[in-house]
TIPA-90172 format. One record per residue (C-alpha): residue in one letter; y, z, x; chain; residue number from 1. Coordinates in Angstrom, 3 decimals, decimal comma. Example, Ala and Ser with C-alpha at 12.3 -4.5 7.8 and 13.67 -1.06 7.14 Angstrom:
% TIPA-90172
r:Y:Z:X:c:k
A:-4,500:7,800:12,300:A:1
S:-1,060:7,140:13,670:A:2
***
This chain:
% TIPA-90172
r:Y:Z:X:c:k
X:10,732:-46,002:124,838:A:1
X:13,422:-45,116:126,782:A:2
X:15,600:-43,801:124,225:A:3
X:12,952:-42,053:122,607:A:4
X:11,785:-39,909:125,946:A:5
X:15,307:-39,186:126,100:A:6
X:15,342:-37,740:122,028:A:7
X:11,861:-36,163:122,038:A:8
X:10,668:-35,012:125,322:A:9
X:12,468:-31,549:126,275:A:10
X:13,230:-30,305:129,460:A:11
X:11,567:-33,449:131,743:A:12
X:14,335:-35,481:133,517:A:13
X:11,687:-36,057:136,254:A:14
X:9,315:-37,628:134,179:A:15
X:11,419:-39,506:132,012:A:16
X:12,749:-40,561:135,209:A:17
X:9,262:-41,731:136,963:A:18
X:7,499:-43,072:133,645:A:19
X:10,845:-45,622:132,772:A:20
X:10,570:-46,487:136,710:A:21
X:7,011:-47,205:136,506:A:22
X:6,550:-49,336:133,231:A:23
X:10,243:-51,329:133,921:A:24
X:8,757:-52,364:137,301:A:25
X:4,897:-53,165:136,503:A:26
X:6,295:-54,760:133,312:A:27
X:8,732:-56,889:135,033:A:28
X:6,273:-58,499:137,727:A:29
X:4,359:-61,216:136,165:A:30
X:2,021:-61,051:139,084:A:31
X:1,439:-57,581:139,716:A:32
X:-0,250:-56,730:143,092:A:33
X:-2,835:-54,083:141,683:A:34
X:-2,561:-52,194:138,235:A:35
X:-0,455:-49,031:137,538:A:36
X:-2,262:-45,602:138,182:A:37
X:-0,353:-42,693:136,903:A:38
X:-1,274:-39,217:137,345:A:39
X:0,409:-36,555:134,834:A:40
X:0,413:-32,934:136,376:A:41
X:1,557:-29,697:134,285:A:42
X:0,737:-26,876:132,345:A:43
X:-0,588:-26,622:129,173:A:44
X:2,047:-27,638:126,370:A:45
X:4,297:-29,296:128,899:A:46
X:4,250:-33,216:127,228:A:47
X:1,581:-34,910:129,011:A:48
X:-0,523:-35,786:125,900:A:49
X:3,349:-36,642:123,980:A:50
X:3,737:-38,741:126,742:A:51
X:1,103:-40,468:126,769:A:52
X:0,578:-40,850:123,296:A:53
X:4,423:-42,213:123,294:A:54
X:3,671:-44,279:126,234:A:55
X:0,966:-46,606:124,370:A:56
X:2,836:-46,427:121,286:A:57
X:5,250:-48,699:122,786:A:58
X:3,176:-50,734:124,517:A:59
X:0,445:-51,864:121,985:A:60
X:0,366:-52,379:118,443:A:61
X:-2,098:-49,786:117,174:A:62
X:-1,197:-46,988:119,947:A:63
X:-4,042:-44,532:120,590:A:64
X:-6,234:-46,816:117,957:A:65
X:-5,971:-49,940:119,655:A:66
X:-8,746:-51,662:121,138:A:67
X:-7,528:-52,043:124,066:A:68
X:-6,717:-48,928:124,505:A:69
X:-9,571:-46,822:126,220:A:70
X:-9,388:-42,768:126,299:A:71
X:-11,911:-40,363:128,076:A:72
X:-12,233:-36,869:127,477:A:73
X:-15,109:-34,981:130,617:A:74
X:-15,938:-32,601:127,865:A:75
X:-16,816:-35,460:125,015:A:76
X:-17,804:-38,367:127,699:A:77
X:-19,166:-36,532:130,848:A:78
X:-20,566:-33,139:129,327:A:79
X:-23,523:-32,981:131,594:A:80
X:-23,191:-32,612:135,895:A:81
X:-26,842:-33,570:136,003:A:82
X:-26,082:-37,031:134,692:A:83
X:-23,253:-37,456:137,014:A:84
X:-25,378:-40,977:138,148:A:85
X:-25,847:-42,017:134,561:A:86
X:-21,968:-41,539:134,292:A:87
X:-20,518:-43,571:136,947:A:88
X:-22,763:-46,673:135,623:A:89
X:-21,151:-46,062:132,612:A:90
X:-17,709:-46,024:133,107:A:91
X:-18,094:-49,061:135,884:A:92
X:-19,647:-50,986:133,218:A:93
X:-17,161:-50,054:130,474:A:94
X:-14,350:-50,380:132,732:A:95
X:-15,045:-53,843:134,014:A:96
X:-16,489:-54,869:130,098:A:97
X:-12,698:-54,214:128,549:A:98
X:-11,013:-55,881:131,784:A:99
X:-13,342:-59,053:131,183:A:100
X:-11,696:-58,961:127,739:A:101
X:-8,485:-57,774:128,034:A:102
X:-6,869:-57,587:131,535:A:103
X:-3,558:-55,776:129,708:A:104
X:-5,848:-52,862:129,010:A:105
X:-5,289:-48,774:129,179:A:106
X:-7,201:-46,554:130,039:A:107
X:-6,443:-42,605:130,101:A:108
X:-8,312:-39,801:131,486:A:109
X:-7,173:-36,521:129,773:A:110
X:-8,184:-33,067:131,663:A:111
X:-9,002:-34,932:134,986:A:112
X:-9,161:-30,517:135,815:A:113
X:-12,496:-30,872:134,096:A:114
X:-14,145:-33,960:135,093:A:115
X:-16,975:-33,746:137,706:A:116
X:-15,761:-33,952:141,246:A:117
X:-16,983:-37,703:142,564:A:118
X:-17,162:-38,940:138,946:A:119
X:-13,960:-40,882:138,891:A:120
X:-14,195:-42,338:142,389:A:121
X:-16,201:-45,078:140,589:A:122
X:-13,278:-46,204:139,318:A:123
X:-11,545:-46,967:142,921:A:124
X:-12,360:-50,623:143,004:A:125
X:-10,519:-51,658:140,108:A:126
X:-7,236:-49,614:141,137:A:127
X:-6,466:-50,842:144,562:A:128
X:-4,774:-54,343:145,107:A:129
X:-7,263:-57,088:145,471:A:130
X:-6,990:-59,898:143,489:A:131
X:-10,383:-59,835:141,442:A:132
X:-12,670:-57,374:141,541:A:133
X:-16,812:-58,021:139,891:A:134
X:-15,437:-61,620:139,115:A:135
X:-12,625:-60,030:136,706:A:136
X:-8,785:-60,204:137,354:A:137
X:-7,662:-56,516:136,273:A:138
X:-4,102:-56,350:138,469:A:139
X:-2,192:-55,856:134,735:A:140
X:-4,400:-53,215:133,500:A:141
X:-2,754:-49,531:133,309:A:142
X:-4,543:-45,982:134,113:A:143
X:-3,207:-42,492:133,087:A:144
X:-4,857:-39,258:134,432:A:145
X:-3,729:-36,130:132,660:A:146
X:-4,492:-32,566:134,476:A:147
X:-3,664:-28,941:134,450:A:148
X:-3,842:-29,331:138,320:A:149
X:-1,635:-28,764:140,137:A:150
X:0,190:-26,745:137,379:A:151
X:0,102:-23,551:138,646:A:152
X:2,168:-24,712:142,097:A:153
X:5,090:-26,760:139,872:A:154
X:5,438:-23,772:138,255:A:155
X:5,826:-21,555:141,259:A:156
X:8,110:-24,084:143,161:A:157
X:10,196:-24,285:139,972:A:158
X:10,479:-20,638:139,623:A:159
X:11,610:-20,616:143,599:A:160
X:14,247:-23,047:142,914:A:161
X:15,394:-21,130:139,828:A:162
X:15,806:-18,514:141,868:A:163
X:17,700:-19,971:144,634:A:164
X:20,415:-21,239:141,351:A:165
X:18,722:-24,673:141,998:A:166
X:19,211:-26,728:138,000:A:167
X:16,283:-28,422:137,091:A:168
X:18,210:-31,572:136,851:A:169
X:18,779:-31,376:140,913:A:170
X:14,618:-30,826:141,147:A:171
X:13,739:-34,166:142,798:A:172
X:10,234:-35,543:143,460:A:173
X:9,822:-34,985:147,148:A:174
X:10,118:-31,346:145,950:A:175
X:7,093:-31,091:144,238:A:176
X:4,713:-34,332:144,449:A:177
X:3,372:-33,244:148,465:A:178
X:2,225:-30,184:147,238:A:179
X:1,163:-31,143:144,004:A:180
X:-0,916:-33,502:145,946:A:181
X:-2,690:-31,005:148,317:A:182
X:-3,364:-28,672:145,234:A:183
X:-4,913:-31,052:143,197:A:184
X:-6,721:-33,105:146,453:A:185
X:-8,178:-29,382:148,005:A:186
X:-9,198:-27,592:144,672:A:187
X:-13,266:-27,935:143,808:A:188
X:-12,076:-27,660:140,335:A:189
X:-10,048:-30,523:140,096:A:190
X:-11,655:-34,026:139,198:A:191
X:-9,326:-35,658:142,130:A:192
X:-11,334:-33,094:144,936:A:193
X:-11,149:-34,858:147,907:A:194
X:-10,892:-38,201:146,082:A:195
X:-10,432:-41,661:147,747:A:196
X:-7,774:-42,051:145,051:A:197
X:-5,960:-39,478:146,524:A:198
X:-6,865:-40,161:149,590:A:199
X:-5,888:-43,435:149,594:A:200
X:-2,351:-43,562:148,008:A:201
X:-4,054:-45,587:145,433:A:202
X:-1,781:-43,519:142,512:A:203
X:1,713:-44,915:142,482:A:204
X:3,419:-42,237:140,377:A:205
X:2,954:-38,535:140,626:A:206
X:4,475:-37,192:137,882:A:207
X:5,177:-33,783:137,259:A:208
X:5,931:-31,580:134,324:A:209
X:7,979:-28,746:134,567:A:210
X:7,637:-25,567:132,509:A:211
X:9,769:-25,093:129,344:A:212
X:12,264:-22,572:129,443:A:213
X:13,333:-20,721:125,787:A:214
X:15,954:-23,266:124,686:A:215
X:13,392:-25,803:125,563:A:216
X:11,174:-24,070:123,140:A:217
X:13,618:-23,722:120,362:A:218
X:14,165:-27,625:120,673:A:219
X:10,563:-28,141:119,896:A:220
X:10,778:-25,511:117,409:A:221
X:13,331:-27,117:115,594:A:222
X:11,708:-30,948:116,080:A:223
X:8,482:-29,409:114,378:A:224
X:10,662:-28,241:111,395:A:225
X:12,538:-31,707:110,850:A:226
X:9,133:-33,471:111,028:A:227
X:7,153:-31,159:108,730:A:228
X:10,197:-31,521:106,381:A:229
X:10,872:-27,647:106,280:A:230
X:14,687:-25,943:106,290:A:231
X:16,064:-25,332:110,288:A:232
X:17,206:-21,822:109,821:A:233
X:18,658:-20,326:113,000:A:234
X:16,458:-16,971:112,255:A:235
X:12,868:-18,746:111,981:A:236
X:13,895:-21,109:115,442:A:237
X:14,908:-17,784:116,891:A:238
X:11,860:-15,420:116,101:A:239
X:9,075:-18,484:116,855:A:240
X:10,963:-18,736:120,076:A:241
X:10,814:-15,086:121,035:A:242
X:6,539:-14,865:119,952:A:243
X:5,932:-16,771:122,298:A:244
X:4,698:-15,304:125,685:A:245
X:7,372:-16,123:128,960:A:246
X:6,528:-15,401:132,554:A:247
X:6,808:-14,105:135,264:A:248
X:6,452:-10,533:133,721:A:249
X:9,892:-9,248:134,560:A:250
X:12,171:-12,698:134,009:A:251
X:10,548:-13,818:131,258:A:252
X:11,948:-17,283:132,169:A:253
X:9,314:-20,127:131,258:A:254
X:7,212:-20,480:128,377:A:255
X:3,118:-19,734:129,079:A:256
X:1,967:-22,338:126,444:A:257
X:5,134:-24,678:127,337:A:258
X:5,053:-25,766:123,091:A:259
X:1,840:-26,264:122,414:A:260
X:1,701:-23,346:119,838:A:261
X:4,894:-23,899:118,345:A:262
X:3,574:-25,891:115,201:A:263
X:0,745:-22,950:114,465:A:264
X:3,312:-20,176:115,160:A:265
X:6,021:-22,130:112,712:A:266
X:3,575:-21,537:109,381:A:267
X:3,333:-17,871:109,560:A:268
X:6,939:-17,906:108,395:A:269
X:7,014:-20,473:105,489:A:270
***
């Protein structure tokens, strides 16, 4: 895993930094005092999904298709505010159902931005560290939120620091994860709005994903090439690079969409 963050993901030393920190230690500890909770922050296109996906590749045989792994999506899962009630039964029920069977479980919430403020405190008993919780032992389970929160201030901090000739390999942690925390814990959009997760420190790795600058993007340009078995040519890497939209308006120093467009962008020239 380790070796492969380092190959594949571009332009995060923070995260591979915090994710290899968090699964050495919670793998380590037989005996694990409460489960790991993870929260992914960034822009679109930044690597949270690749993460992710990478993430459970490694650590059960199946990956995303495993039955023990568990992914929830507000738009699919939780369309409806009205049923907000209906919900939280729901995912209590599922949650502790999958623990009962497997206690080395995952379970990821992608665009936590999206999901119904309230929704996910449901959730709090089974991430803090008690020993059993509803008569099932869940201290080795894992839990990945994935949000746009908080995106908008990593990429203004980053900018700052770019500005003040600050490398993104010198951005450290207690740069970014207070405020991430106050944007994502004070915005009514945001699925963690004055949460009791938050609230109660009950996430033990903040991790945040900086926005891709243009040799970032060319990286991923060229990764998409190798892996769709098309020719690199210098020309093609340069011109998907250069449609894709930068900010801030003058600089034109980080990608908008981070890579997320990259493979769409990359058939309009074969």
């Amino acid at each position: 895993l380790e070796c492969d963050l380092a190959l594949s993901l571009v332009g995060q030393p923070l995260v591979r930094q915090q994710v290899m920190k968090g699964v050495r230690e919670f793998l380590k500890n037989r005996n694990p005092v409460k489960p790991l909770v993870m929260s992914f922050h960034g822009s679109t296109g930044t690597g949270k999904t690749f993460v992710t996906s990478m993430l459970v590749r490694y650590l059960f045989q199946g990956g995303l298709q495993s039955p023990y792994v568990h992914q929830f999506s507000p738009v699919v899962h939780f369309p409806h505010a009205e049923q907000i009630e209906h919900y939280k039964e729901s995912l209590k029920r599922w949650i502790q159902g999958n623990l009962t069977n497997c206690g080395r479980s995952a379970f990821l919430f992608e665009e936590m931005d999206k999901m119904h403020p309230g929704l996910i405190d449901v959730i709090i008993p089974f991430l803090g560290p008690s020993w059993v919780v509803y008569g099932t032992n869940y201290r080795k389970a894992i839990f990945i939120f994935i949000s746009n929160a908080g995106g908008e201030r990593i990429n203004e901090m980053t900018l700052d620091l770019w500005r003040a000739h600050k490398d993104r390999e010198e951005i450290s942690l207690q740069d970014l994860e207070p405020a991430i925390s106050k944007a994502v814990f004070e915005n009514p959009q945001s699925g963690f709005w004055k949460s009791g997760i938050i609230n109660n420190h009950l996430i033990d790795f903040i991790v945040p994903f900086l926005p891709l600058k243009r040799h970032h993007v060319k990286q991923c340009v060229i990764s998409e090439l190798v892996q769709q078995g098309l020719e690199v040519r210098p020309s093609v890497v340069q011109e998907v690079a250069d449609s894709i939209p930068y900010f801030p308006e003058e600089e034109k120093i980080f990608s908008s969409t981070g890579c997320k467009t990259v493979a769409s962008r990359i058939s309009f020239f074969f």
